[in-house]
N, C-alpha and C positions, 0 to 999 in steps of 0.2 A: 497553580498546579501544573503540571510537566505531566503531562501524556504522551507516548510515545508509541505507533504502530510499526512491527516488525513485520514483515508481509513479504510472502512469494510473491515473484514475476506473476500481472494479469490476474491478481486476485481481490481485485476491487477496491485496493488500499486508496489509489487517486481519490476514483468518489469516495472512500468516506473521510478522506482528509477535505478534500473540497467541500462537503457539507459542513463542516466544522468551521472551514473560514468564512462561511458565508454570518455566521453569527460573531455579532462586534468585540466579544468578552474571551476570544484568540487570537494572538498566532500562528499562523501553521505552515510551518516549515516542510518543501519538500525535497526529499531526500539528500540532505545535506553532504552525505560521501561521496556520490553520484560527479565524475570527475567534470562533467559536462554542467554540474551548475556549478559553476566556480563561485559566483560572491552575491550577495545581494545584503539589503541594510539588515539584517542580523548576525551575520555571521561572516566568515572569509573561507572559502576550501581549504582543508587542514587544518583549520584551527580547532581546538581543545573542543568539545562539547560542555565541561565544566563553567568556561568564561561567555558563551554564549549568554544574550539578553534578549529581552520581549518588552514590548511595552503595555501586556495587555494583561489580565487578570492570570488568561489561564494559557500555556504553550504545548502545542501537538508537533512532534516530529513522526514524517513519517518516513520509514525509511526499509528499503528491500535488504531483505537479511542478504550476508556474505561473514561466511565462518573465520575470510581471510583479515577482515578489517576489526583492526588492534584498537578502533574507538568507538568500537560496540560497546565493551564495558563500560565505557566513563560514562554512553548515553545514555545504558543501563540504569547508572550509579548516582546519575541527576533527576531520573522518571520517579513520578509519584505512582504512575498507574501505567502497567505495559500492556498492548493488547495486542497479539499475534493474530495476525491474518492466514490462512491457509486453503488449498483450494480442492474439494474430495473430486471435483470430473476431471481428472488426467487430461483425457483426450480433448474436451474443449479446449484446456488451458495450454496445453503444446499447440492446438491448429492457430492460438489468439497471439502465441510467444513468439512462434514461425513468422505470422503474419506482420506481426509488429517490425520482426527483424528486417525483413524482406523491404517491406515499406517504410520505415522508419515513422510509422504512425501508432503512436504511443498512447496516445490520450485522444482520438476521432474516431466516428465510425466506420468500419468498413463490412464487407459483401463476403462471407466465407464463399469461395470459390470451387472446393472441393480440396484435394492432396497437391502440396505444394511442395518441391524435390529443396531441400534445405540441406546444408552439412550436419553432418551428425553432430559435430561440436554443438551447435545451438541448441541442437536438443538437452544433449549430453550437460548444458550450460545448467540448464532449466530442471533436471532432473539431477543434480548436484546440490543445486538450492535447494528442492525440497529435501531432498534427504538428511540436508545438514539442518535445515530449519528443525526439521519433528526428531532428531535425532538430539541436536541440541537444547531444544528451547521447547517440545510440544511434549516428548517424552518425559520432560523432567518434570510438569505439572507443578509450577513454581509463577508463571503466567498464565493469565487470562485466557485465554482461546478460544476461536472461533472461528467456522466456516465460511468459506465464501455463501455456500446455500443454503445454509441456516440464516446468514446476513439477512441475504436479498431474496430468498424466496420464502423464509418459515418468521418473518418478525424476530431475527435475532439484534436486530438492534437496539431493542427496549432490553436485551441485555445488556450490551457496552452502557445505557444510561445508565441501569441499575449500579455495573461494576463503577463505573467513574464518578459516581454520586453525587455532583453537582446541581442543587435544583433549579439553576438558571436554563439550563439544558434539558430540552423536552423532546419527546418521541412524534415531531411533526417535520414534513416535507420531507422524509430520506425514503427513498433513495434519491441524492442529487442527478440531476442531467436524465440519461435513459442509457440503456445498457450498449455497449460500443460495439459491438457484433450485429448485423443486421443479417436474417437471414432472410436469402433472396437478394437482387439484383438495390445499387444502392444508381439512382436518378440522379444524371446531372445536365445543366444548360448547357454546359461548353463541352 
């Protein structure tokens, strides 16, 4: 099976791709468009999503929507099962997008600081995404859908298992890792 997550910037898609590969019976690819991971043993940057391979029972791509990129459909047109990630707190999700940018810390935790003077474009970046995601893809109720805070704070996970319906696949250890926002001050030796 080909499972495929569509997800806004900072809306939890990492972790739940990363709980996905921590079980043997995946794949999981991440973000295959992303110009910055050019190659790895499945695939080459730019190439087709149709001739992509796995060598495991079942394949997760996850990948942050962009309305501009013309190999959305094919990913589309390979998924058994799509599941849109999306994020209802705004304001956390811009201070976590900000943050990210500024530091280029993508996937670690860091200390919310307070207000943090960024160019409008980044924001402007992040609030393009969402608009196109639920414009294209959440409005049209044709995919799966889900919150970030239903995810991780209301048990929406034992959703995704239900929708994906593999019973190899059970509702234990998620959330992976602990949430990458740490409020208050973050300790270090050096």
């Amino acid at each position: 099976m080909v499972i495929t997550i569509l997800a806004e910037p900072r809306s939890g898609s990492t972790n739940l791709a990363k709980w996905f590969s921590m079980h043997k019976d995946f794949t999981v690819l991440f973000e295959p468009f992303n110009s910055d991971m050019k190659t790895n043993k499945w695939y080459k940057f730019g190439e087709s999503p149709t001739i992509w391979k796995y060598d495991t029972n079942h394949f997760l791509i996850k990948e942050i929507y962009n309305k501009t990129n013309t190999q959305l459909d094919e990913l589309i047109s390979i998924s058994d099962k799509i599941i849109i990630l999306y994020r209802e707190d705004i304001k956390t999700q811009t201070e976590s997008w900000i943050n990210a940018h500024i530091t280029k810390n993508w996937d670690n935790g860091w200390a919310y600081k307070g207000k943090i003077n960024v160019s409008e474009d980044v924001v402007e970046s992040l609030y393009d995404i969402k608009s196109s995601l639920k414009a294209d893809l959440i409005d049209s109720n044709r995919y799966f859908t889900i919150s970030y805070e239903e995810l991780y704070y209301n048990n929406g996970f034992q959703r995704i298992i239900d929708y994906i319906n593999l019973p190899e696949v059970q509702n234990i250890d998620f959330p992976y890792g602990t949430k990458y926002r740490i409020d208050g001050t973050v300790n270090k030796l050096i």
